[in-house]
C-alpha positions as CSV (number, residue, x, y, z in Angstrom):
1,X,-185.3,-100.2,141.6
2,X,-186.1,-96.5,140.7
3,X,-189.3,-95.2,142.6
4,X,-188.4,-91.5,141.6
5,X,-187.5,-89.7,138.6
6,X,-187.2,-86.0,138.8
7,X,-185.8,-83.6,136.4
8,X,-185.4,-80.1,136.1
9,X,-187.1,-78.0,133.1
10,X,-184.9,-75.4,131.7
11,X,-181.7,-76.7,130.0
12,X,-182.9,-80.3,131.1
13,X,-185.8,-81.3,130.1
14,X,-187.4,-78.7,127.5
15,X,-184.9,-77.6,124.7
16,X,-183.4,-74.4,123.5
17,X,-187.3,-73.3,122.4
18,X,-188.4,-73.9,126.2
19,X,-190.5,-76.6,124.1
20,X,-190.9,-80.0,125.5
21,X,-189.8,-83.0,123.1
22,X,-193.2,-84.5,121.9
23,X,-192.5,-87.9,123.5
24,X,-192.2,-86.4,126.9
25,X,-195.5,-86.3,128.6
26,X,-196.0,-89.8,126.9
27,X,-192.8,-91.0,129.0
28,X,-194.6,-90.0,132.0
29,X,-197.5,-91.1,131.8
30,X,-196.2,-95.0,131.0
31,X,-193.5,-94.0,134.5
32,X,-196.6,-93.7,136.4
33,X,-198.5,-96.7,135.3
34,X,-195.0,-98.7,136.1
35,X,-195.6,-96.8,139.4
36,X,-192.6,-94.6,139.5
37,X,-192.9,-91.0,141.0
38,X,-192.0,-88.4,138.7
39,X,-191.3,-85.0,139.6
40,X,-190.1,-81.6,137.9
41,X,-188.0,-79.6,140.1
42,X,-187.3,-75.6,138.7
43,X,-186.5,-72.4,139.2
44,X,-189.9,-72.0,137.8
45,X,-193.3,-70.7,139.4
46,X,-195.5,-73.8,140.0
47,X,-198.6,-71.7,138.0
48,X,-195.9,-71.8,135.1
49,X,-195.2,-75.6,135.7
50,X,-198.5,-76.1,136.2
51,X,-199.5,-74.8,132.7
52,X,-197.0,-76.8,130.6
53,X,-197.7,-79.9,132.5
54,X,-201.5,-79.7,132.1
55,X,-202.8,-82.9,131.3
56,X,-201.1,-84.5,133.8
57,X,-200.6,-81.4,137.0
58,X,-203.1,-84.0,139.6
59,X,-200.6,-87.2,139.0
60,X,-197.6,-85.7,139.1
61,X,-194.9,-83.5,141.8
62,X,-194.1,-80.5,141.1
63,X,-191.2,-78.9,143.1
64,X,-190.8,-74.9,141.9
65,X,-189.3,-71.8,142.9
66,X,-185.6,-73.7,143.7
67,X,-187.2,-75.9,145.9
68,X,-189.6,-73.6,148.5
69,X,-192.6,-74.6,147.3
70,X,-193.9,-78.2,147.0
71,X,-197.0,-79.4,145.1
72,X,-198.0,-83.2,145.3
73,X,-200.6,-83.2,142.6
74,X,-203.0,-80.1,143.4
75,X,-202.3,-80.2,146.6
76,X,-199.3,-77.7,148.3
77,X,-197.7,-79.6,150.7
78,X,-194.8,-77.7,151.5
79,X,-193.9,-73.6,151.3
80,X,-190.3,-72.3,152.9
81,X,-191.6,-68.5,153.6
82,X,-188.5,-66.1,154.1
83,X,-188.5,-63.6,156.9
84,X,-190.1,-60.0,155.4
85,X,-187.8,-58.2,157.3
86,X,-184.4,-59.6,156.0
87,X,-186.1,-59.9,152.0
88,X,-186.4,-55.8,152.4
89,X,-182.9,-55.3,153.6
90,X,-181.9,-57.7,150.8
91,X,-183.3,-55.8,148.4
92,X,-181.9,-52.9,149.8
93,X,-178.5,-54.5,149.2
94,X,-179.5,-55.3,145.4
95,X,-180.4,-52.2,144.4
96,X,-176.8,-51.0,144.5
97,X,-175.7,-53.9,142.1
98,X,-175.4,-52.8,138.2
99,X,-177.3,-54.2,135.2
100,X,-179.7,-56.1,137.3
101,X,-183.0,-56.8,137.9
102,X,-185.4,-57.9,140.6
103,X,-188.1,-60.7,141.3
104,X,-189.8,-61.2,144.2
105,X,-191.3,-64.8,144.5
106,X,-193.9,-65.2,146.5
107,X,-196.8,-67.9,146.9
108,X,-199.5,-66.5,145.4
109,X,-197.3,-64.4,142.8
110,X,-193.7,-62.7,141.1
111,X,-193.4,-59.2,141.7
112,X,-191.4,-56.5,140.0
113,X,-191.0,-53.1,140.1
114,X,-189.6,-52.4,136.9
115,X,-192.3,-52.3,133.4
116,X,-189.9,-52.1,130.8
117,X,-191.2,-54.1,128.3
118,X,-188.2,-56.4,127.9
119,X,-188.0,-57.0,131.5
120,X,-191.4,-57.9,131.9
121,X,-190.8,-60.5,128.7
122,X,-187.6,-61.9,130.7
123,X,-189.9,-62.6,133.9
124,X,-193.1,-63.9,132.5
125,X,-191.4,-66.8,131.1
126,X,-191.2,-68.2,133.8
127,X,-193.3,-66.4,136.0
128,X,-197.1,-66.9,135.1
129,X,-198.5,-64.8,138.0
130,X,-196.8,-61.9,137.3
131,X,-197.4,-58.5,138.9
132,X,-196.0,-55.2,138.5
133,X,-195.5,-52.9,142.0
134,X,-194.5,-49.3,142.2
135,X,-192.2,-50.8,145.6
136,X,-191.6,-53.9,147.0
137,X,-192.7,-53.1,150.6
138,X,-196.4,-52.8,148.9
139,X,-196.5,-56.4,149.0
140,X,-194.4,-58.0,151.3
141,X,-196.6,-58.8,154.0
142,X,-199.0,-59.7,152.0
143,X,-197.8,-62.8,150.3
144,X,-195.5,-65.5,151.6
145,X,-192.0,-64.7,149.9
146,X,-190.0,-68.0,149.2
147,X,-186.9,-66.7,146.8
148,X,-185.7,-63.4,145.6
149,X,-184.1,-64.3,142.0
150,X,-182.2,-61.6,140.1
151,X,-181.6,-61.3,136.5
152,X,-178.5,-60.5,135.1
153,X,-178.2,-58.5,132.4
154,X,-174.0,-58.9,131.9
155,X,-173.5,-62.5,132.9
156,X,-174.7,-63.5,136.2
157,X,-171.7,-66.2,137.2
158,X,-169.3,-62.7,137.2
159,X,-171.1,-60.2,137.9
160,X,-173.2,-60.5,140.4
161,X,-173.4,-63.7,141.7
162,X,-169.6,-62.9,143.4
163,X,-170.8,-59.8,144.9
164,X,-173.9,-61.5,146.8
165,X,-172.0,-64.3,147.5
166,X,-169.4,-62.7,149.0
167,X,-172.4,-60.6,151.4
168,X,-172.7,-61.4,154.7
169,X,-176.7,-62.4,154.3
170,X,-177.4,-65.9,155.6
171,X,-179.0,-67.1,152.8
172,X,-178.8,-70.1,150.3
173,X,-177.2,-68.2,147.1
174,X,-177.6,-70.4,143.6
175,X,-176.5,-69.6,140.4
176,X,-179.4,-71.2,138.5
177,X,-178.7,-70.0,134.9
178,X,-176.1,-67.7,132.5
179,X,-178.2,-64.9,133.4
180,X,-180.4,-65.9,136.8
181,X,-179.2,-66.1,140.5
182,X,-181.4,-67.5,143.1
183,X,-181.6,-66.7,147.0
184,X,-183.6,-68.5,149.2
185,X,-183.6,-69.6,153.0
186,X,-179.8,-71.0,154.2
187,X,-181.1,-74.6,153.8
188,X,-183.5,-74.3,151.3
189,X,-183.1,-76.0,148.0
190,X,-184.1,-78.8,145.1
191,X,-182.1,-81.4,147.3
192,X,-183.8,-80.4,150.5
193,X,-187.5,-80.7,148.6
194,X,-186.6,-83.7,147.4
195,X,-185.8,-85.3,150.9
196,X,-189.6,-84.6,151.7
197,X,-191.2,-86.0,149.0
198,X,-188.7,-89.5,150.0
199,X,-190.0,-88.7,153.7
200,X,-193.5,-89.1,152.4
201,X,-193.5,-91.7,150.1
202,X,-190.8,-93.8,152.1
203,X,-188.2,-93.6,148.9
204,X,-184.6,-94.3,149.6
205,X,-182.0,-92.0,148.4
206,X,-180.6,-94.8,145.7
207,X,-184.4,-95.5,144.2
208,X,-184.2,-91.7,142.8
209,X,-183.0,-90.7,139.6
210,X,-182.4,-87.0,138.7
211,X,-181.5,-84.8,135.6
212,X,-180.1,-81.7,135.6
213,X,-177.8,-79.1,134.1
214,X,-176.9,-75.9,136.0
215,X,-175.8,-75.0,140.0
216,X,-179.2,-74.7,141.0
217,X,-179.6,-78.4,140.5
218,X,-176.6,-79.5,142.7
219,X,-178.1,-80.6,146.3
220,X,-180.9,-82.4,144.0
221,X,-177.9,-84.7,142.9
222,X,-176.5,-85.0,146.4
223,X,-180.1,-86.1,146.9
224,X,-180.4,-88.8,144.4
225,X,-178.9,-92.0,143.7
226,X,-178.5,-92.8,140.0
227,X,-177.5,-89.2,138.8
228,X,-177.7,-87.4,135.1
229,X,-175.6,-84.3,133.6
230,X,-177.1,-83.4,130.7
231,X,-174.1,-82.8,128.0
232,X,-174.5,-79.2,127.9
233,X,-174.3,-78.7,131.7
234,X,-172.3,-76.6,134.1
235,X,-168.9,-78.7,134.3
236,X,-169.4,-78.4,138.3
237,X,-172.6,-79.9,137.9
238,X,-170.9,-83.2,135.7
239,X,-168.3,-83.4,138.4
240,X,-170.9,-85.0,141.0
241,X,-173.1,-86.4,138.7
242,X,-172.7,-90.2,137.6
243,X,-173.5,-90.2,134.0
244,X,-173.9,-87.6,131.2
245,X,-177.1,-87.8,129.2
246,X,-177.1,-86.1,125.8
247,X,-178.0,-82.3,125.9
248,X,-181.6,-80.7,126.6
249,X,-181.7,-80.0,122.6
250,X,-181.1,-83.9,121.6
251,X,-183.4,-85.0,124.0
252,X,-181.6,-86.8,126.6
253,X,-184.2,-87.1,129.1
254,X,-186.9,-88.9,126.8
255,X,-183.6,-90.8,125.7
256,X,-183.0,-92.3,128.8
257,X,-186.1,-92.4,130.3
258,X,-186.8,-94.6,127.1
259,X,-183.8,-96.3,127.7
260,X,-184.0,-97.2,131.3
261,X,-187.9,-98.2,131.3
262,X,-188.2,-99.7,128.3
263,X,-191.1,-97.3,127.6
């Protein structure tokens, strides 16, 4: 019996448009009357989930920034801060990479240093709280930083997700998009989020069910027992996933979720 059902947002559940399918937040709402958890875990900030998920943000979990911040209605009930020290030098290291750009993550907002016009379009949707800082250092002792993500403006799986993979930084390095690559704490993650919600709520690993489509979303599979690739997702991602829903523009999700609980 499912108790979970979490699904990530970009290339999952909302389509090409970033638009959710109209049946969706019906879906949830009958999951939760059945009493089933249901949970959206992104790359996103949670005041971005928060907004699209409106009517609904107190009964549901929402598990953003990769997995280092945890909200269980209203309440934040888990943040993975990284160490100031070793985001600066990070940075550092960034800043000699080409045809990139920077953001910052913290709790209270997304930081970048660059105002070009289409940069700050590229952030905001998916960063709500979005400030722009003259230098990094401004603010990082101000706010608790949980993920560095970097925007690639070639094509982020070979250019520079190789080059900060290949670093010698001990951090957890995801390719979470065509164009995004996360960094977050070594163990941080969507899988690791998703153990502590199953801590709290006493949810076995074979009562979950997850959706997904890109890299980011691979220790939220190892997490979960009854496992989705949406048809348009990374092929690594399909080789540890148990079925294949049909892609994030056809609505596979709702489909499923339809499908499975007979909503």
């Amino acid at each position: 019996m499912i108790k979970l059902v979490v699904t990530d947002m970009d290339g999952t559940l909302v389509d090409s448009k970033k638009e959710l399918h109209p049946e969706t937040i019906m879906c949830i709402k009958k999951l939760l009357q059945q009493g089933i958890y249901f949970a959206v875990a992104s790359g996103r900030q949670f005041q971005n989930l928060n907004k699209h998920f409106s009517d609904i943000k107190e009964d549901i979990i929402l598990i953003s920034d990769n997995g280092t911040i945890v909200h269980d209605g209203l309440e934040k009930i888990y943040v993975d801060a990284m160490n100031s020290e070793d985001v600066m030098e990070f940075v550092t290291f960034l800043r000699t990479i080409s045809s990139i750009d920077i953001v910052v993550c913290g709790v209270d907002s997304a930081y970048i240093e660059n105002s070009d016009t289409k940069v700050v379009a590229v952030a905001s949707e998916y960063y709500e709280s979005l400030t722009i800082v003259d230098k990094f250092e401004s603010i990082i002792q101000t706010d608790q930083i949980c993920k560095v993500s970097i925007y690639d403006w070639i094509d982020a799986e070979t250019n520079a997700y190789p080059v900060i993979k290949n670093s010698e930084y001990p951090f957890s390095i995801n390719l979470s998009g065509e164009k995004w690559v996360d960094v977050m704490n070594d163990h941080a993650g969507k899988g690791h989020a998703i153990k502590i919600i199953q801590e709290k709520y006493s949810i076995d690993k074979k009562e979950c069910m997850a959706f997904g489509d890109y890299l980011n979303d691979y220790t939220m599979m190892l997490a979960c027992g009854e496992t989705y690739a949406m048809k348009n997702a990374h092929p690594k991602l399909k080789n540890v996933c148990k079925y294949e829903a049909q892609s994030n523009d056809d609505a596979g999700v709702v489909q499923i979720l339809k499908k499975e609980f007979n909503l």
